[in-house]
Steps between C-alpha positions, in 0.01 A plus 500: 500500500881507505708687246608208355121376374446803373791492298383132400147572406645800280758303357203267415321719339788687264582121377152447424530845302770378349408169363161656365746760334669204379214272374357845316804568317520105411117553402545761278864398315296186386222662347724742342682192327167278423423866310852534334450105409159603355631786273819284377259281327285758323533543143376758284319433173532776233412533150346708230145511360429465116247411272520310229650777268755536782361863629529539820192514758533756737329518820355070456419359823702165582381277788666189669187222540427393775677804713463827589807630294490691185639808304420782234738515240651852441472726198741256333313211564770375739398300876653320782356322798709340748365110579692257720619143321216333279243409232263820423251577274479873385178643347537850249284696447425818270200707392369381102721169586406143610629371856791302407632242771880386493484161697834355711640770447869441749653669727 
């Protein structure tokens, strides 16, 4: 083998490196903007608990039908859950209290 193949079949193999460098950084920059796209389109749904003498119900469990999401409002009754765009359905409930469901509810 003569000096100069050798420096071919290296030179090969660095550009090879190099474009698999290239094609992983490409890779990775556009899953990091399908996830940025994802999170610009979340919303967060917040609100307050109350019954129907407008005390507040700490510590009710609200659930999003038909998905895993959910929250526990805090000592102040108070809750958020982040959703992306839509129609949900969100289920309360509290101990001594009914299930109340709050169709279309829009986000």
């Amino acid at each position: 083998m003569t000096p100069s193949m050798a420096l071919k079949y290296s030179s090969r193999g660095f550009t090879r490196k190099l474009a698999l460098n290239l094609l992983m950084k490409r890779i990775l920059f556009f899953l990091l903007f399908l996830l940025l796209v994802q999170f610009s389109f979340a919303g967060t749904i917040s609100g307050v608990v109350k019954d129907e003498k407008g005390n507040v119900l700490p510590y009710a469990s609200i659930t999003v039908k038909g998905t895993s999401k959910g929250a526990i409002t805090n000592a102040e009754g108070k809750y958020s859950i982040q959703l992306v765009a839509g129609n949900y359905t969100l289920i309360c409930q509290y101990v001594g209290f009914k299930k109340r469901r709050e169709d279309d509810f829009r986000w």
